[in-house]
Every structure is written in C-alpha cells, then in structure tokens.
C-alpha positions, 0 to 999 in steps of 0.5 A: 107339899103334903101328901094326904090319903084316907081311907075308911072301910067296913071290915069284916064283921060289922053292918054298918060303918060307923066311922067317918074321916075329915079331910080339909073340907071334904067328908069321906067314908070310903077313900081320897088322895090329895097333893097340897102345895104348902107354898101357894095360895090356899094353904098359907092362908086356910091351913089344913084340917084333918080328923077321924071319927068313930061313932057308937050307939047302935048302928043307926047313931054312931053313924049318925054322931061321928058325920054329925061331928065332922060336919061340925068341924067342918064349918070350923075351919075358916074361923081357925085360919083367923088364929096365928097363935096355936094357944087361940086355936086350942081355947076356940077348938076346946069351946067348939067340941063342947058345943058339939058335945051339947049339940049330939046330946040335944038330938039324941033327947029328940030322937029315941033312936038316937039316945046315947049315941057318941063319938070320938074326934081325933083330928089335926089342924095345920096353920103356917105357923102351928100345928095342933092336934084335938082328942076326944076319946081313942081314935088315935094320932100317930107320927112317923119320923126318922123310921120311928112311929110314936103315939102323941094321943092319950086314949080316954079309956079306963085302961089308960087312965089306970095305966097312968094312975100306976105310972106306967102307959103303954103306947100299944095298948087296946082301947077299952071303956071311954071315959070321954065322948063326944056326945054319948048321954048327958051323964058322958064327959067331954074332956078335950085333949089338945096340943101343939106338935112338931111335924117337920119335912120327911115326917108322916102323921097318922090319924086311925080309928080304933079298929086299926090300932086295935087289931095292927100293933104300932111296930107293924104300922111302923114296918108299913111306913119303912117299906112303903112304895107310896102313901095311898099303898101305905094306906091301904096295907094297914087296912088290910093288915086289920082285915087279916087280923080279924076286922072286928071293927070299922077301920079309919084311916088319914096318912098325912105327909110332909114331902121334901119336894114335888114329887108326883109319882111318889104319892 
C-alpha cells in the first residue's frame, strides 16, 4: 500500500504562500494524509500522480502560477494511466509542461499584474508498471531507502549547472538563479527533466520545495525518516525543522511511502 502525506506552510517570514502540492487529484496548500492500497482497484488502473510547486513573481503571480501549474496536471492524470510504457509517458509529460510553459506566459501578457510570474514542478507519476519522475526548476525529489536518502533531481539553477560544468555536484547544495521555469517571461526557458526511477517496498519519496532543502540538510531529513514514529509526524518534523532554521521560505512538502503491509496505526 502507499502512505502519503503533504504538508505545505507559510514559514515565518513570508505573507503569501506561494507554494501548492498535487496529491493524485486533490490540490492542497495546508495538509492531507491518504493510505492507497496498490492492489485494489484504483490504483492499478489510475496510478498516482503526485507534485509540488513553487510559485515566483511577486505575491500575487506566484500563487497564482504554481495552482495555475497543478490544476494543469491535474487534468493529466487520466490521460497518463493510458501509457504502459514509461518512455510514452515521458514524451506526453514532456509535451504537457511545455504547453503549460506557453499557457502562464500567455496570462501573464494579458495581466500586467502577472507579468513574469513562473514556477517550478517537480512531481512523481506511479503506473503499475513504472514509476517517472518530472522536473522543472528546484523543487526537488528525494528517496529514502535502506536508512539512506538521496537526491534523484538536478536543480536548474546557475550554481548547479556550474557545479556540473566542473564536474562536480553536490547533493545538498542551496538552489540559486533558475535557468528553467515554468512560466516566468517569454525570454525564460522550460527544460523538462524526466526519468523513470526504482521505488521498491520499505522506500520513502520525498517531493520539497525549496524552502525545505534550503534551510534542512539532506543528513537532517534523512535522521528525520531513520527515527520516525510515523509519516504525517515525519512530515511535520521537517517543516518545523525549516521553521527553526529560519523559515525564510514557503515550505512544501509530499512523503510517499511504500508500506510492506497494512498497517493503519503506523501511518
């Protein structure tokens, strides 16, 4: 069965929050828990889709970006249960967000209020026979297995691709100036990032916002996930963990688990 619990909050020096999470069809900005069994009906033949975003340009079009974003995909979902084939769903999701990318670019011309606004996507879709992660900008995924997380998304940013260039990246970097949005001005690129992963019984995914991995190190959340009582306990103890370490951010966060068995008390 999957465990899944998000959590998106305010933190403790912003206004507005301008982050949103996807969790299958529902779009949330405060919390949800869900249990799935992965053998009944639903899951089998819908999967699961699950994201994050994280909006930018100004107070007003960041939020209005990254829900503009999600409600996107959303409307997504049925169309990627159609693909047995992850390559399929890769070319269909690849197409999608680049339609998006036109669609937030399109409303931000009609809306002077709105110019520029962006976000970034980084989400998971579960089908019985694959599971694909999507990437655009640095929100990022985590996997935890084996009491080990580690980072499986590249951040878009000029201090990762300058960490590339040398050869050298590290996984617990801070995000830094985006390279590629969703959205944010026509002069912005959309480079769609997407690749089919392992998750297996007893591993735990991790979709964030940046205003988690920027202010939590990845050795922190993996202590998190090592002691952890339960998912939604998990969940909340990275967020106040950001909190604690200033909260100068929106913090988002999806926990997604592969559970050996039912069990209801643990979630």
């Amino acid at each position: 069965m999957l465990r899944i619990c998000g959590i998106s909050d305010l933190g403790c020096k912003r206004e507005d929050n301008q982050d949103a999470f996807l969790v299958d069809g529902i779009i949330e900005k405060k919390e949800i828990t869900l249990i799935l069994p992965m053998d009944g009906h639903y899951y089998p033949h819908y999967g699961m889709l699950c994201a994050v975003a994280d909006g930018m340009g100004g107070q007003q079009g960041g939020e209005v970006a990254s829900l503009i974003v999600l409600e996107s995909m959303a409307g997504k979902k049925y169309e990627l249960s159609k693909f047995s084939q992850a390559s399929e769903a890769s070319d269909y999701l690849q197409n999608s967000i680049e339609s998006i990318h036109r669609l937030i670019n399109e409303q931000g011309q009609l809306n002077p209020e709105l110019t520029g606004m962006g976000s970034t996507l980084t989400g998971i879709y579960m089908h019985h026979n694959y599971k694909l992660f999507f990437h655009v900008g640095d929100s990022r995924l985590y996997r935890f297995r084996g009491d080990f997380m580690m980072q499986l998304t590249k951040d878009h940013s000029l201090e990762s691709l300058s960490e590339q260039a040398s050869g050298y990246y590290q996984q617990a970097s801070k995000s830094g100036v985006l390279i590629s949005s969703i959205g944010g001005g026509n002069s912005a690129q959309c480079k769609v990032d997407s690749e089919e992963i392992s998750f297996i019984e007893g591993d735990i995914l991790l979709l964030c916002s940046d205003g988690l991995s920027d202010m939590v190190t990845l050795e922190s959340m993996e202590g998190v996930l090592k002691s952890r009582n339960n998912l939604f306990e998990a969940a909340h103890s990275m967020v106040n963990a950001a909190r604690e370490a200033g909260g100068s951010d929106n913090i988002s966060v999806i926990l997604i688990e592969h559970c050996p068995k039912p069990d209801l008390m643990s979630c």
